[in-house]
C-alpha positions in Angstrom: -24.6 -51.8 -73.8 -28.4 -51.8 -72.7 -29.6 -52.8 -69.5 -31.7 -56.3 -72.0 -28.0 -57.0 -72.8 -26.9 -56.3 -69.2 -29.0 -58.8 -68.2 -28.7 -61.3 -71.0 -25.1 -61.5 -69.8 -25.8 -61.7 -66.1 -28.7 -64.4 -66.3 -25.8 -66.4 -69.1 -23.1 -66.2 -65.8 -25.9 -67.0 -62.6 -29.0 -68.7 -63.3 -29.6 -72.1 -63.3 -29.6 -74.3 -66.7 -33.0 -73.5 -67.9 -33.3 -70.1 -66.6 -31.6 -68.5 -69.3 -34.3 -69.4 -71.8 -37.1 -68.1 -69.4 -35.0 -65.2 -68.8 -34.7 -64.4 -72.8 -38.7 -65.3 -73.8 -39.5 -62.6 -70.9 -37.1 -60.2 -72.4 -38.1 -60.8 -75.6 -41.7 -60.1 -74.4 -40.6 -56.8 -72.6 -40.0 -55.6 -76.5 -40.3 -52.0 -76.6 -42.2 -51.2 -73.3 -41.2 -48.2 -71.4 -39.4 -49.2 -67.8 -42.8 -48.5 -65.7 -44.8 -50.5 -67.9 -42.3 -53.5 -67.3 -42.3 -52.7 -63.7 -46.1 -53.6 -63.4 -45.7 -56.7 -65.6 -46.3 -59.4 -63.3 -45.8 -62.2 -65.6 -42.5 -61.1 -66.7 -41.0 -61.0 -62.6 -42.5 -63.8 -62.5 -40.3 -65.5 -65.6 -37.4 -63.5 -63.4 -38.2 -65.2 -60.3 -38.5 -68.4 -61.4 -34.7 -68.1 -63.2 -33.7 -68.5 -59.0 -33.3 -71.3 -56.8 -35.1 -69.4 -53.9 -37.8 -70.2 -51.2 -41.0 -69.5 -52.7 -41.9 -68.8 -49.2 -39.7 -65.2 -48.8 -39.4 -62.7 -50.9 -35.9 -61.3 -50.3 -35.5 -57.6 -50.5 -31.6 -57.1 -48.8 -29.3 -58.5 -52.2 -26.6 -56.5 -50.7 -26.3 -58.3 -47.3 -28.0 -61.7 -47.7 -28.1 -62.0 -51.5 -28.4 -66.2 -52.1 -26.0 -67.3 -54.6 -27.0 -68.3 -57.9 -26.8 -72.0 -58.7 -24.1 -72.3 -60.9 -21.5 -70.8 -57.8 -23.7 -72.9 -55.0 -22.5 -75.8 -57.3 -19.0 -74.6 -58.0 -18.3 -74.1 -54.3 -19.6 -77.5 -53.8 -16.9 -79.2 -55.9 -14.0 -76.6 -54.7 -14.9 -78.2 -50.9 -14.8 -81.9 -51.8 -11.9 -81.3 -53.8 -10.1 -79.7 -51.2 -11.4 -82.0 -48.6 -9.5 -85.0 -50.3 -6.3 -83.4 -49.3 -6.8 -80.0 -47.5 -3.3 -79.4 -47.0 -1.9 -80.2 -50.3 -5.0 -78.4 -52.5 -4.5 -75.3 -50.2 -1.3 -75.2 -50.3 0.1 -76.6 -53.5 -2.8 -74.9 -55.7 -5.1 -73.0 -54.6 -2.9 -70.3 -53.4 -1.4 -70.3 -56.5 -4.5 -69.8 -58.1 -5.5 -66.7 -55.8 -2.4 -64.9 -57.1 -3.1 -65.9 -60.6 -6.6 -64.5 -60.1 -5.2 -61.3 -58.4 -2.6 -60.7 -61.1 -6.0 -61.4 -64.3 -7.7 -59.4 -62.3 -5.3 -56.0 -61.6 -4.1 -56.3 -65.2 -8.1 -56.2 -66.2 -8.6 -53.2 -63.6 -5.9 -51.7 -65.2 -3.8 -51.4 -62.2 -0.8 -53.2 -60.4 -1.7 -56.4 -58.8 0.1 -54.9 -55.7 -3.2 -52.6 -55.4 -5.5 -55.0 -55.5 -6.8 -57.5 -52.7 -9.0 -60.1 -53.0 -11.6 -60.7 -49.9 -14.2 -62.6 -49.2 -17.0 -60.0 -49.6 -17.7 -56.2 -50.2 -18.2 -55.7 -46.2 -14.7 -56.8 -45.8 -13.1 -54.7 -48.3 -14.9 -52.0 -46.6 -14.2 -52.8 -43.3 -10.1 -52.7 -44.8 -11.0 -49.5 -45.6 -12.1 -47.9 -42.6 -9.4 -49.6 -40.2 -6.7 -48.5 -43.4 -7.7 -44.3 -42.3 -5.3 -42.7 -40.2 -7.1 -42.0 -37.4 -5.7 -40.6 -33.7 -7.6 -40.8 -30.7 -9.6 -37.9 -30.0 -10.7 -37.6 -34.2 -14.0 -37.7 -35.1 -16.0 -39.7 -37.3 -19.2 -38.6 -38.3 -21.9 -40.9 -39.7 -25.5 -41.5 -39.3 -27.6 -44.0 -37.7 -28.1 -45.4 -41.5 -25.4 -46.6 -42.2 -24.9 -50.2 -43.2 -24.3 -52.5 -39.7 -21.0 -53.8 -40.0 -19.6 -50.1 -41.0 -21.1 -48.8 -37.6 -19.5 -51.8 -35.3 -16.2 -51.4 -37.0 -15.9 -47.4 -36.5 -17.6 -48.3 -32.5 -14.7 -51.3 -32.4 -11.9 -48.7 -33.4 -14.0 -45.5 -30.7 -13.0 -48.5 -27.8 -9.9 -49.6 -29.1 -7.8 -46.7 -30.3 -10.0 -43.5 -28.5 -11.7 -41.7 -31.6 -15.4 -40.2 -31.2 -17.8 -41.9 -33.1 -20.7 -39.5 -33.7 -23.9 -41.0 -35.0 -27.0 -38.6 -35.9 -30.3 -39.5 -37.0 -33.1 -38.5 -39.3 -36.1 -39.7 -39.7 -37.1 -42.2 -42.6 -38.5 -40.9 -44.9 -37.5 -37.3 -44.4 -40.5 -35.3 -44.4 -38.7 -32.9 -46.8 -35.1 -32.8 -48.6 -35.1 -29.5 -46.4 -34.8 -31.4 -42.9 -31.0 -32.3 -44.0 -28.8 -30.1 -42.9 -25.7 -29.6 -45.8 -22.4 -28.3 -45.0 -19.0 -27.2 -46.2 -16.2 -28.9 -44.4 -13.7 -27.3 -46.8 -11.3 -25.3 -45.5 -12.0 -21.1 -45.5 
């Protein structure tokens, strides 16, 4: 699989009705062009752009904390709340739980694993928030991070320094480093 067919099958999943088409006529245009060429191509991001139902207004660089959702979920999450709202007790209880271990069970035997190791949660920041209360820690261990770190990962190892009594150390570097020499890399293996 290419990264054309990647995103053939991504824009097919999230953009809106029409965006599809735009989305294939500028891939189709891309033809042959090397990957910088493309990058520099303002017409075709701006085929790309136009497949989202964003404010022209902003140009959103952070898709991994504030990505928008696509239209085709906006509108699926749309029906899901009136459709709960008409009997919030009853749809939670009566089906959409069920449905959440139906997905689980699709989605471990697609993983390839037990549903028992899987979880669903709302977002990636939860799951790795799981993951850092989920490590054994004793008050007095140290974790070591830096100051760039995503946000929520800092707050949750500073929530468990105050709580439970481990050392949250944070260093920083400057950005960009002035040189791949300024980091410091060591061995925390054993002998």
């Amino acid at each position: 699989m290419n990264r054309r067919h990647l995103l053939h099958l991504a824009a097919a999943a999230a953009f809106q009705s029409n965006a599809l088409d735009r989305v294939r006529a500028a891939t189709s245009a891309a033809g042959a062009r090397t990957p910088e060429e493309i990058a520099v191509d303002e017409d075709f991001w701006s085929e790309i752009r136009a497949a989202f139902s964003i404010d022209r207004n902003i140009i959103n660089f952070n898709n991994g904390y504030a990505s928008p959702s696509p239209r085709p979920v906006q509108d699926a999450m749309r029906r899901y709340l009136e459709y709960t709202d008409m009997g919030p007790y009853h749809t939670m209880v009566a089906v959409l739980e069920k449905q959440i271990e139906a997905v689980r069970r699709r989605l471990a035997q697609y993983a390839g694993c037990d549903a028992e190791e899987l979880a669903i949660t709302r977002n990636a920041s939860e799951s790795l928030e799981n993951a850092q209360y989920g490590i054994d820690l004793k008050p007095g261990d140290e974790v070591i991070t830096t100051d760039q770190d995503y946000p929520r990962m800092l707050t949750t190892y500073a929530q468990r320094e105050r709580r439970e009594g481990i050392v949250l150390k944070t260093i920083s570097f400057p950005v960009p480093p002035p040189s791949i020499d300024d980091f410091l890399i060591f061995d925390l293996s054993p002998g």
